[in-house]
C-alpha positions as CSV (number, residue, x, y, z in Angstrom):
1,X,142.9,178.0,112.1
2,X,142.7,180.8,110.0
3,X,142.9,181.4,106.2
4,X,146.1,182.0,105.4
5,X,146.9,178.9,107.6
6,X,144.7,176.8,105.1
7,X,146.8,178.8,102.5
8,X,149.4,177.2,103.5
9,X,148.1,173.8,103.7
10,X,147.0,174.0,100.5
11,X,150.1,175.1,98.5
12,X,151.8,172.6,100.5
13,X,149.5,170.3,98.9
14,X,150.4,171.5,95.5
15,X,152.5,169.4,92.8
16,X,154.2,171.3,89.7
17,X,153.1,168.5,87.5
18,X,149.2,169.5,88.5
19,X,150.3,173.1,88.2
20,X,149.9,174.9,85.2
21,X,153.4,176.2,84.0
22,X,152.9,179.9,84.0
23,X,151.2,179.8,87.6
24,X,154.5,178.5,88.9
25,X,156.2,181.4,89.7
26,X,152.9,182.6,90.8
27,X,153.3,179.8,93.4
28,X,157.0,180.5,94.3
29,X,155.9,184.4,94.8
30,X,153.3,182.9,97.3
31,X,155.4,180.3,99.2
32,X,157.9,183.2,100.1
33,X,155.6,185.4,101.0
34,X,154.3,182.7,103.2
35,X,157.5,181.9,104.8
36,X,157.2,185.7,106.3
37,X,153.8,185.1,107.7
38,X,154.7,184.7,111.6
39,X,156.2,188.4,111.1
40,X,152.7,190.1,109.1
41,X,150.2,191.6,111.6
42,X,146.6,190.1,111.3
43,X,145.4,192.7,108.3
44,X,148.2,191.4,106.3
45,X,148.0,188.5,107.1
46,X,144.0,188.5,106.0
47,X,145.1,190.4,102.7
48,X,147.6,188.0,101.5
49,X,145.1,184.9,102.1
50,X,142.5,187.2,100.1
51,X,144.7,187.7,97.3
52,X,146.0,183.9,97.5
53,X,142.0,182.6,97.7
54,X,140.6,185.1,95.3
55,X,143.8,185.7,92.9
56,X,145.8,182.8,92.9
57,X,142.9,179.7,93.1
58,X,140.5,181.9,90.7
59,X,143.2,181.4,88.5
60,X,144.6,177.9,89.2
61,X,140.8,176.9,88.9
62,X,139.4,178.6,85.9
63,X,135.4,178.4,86.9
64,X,136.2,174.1,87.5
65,X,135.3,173.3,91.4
66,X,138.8,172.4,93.1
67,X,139.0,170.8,95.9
């Protein structure tokens, strides 16, 4: 199991109405860009779960601890 796999889980997980509004295009960028994954080579795929982990949750989470 790598990152971007857990990525994945996790914005399957995701419900708009827990989402702030202005991250939800922020999370329909990242579900397309998802969809692609079987066709990104492993450094892409590593830099996309970077940018979702460190960009994306950083965001969603604001200094609270998510789970």
């Amino acid at each position: 199991m790598d990152r971007l796999w857990q990525c994945h889980r996790a914005f399957e997980k995701l419900q708009p109405e827990n989402t702030p509004a202005d991250l939800l295009p922020v999370v329909r960028r990242y579900r397309l860009r998802l969809k692609n994954c079987p066709q990104l080579t492993v450094i892409e795929r590593e830099n996309l779960a970077r940018d979702i982990l460190v960009r994306f949750w950083g965001e969603m989470c604001k200094g609270r601890v998510c789970g």
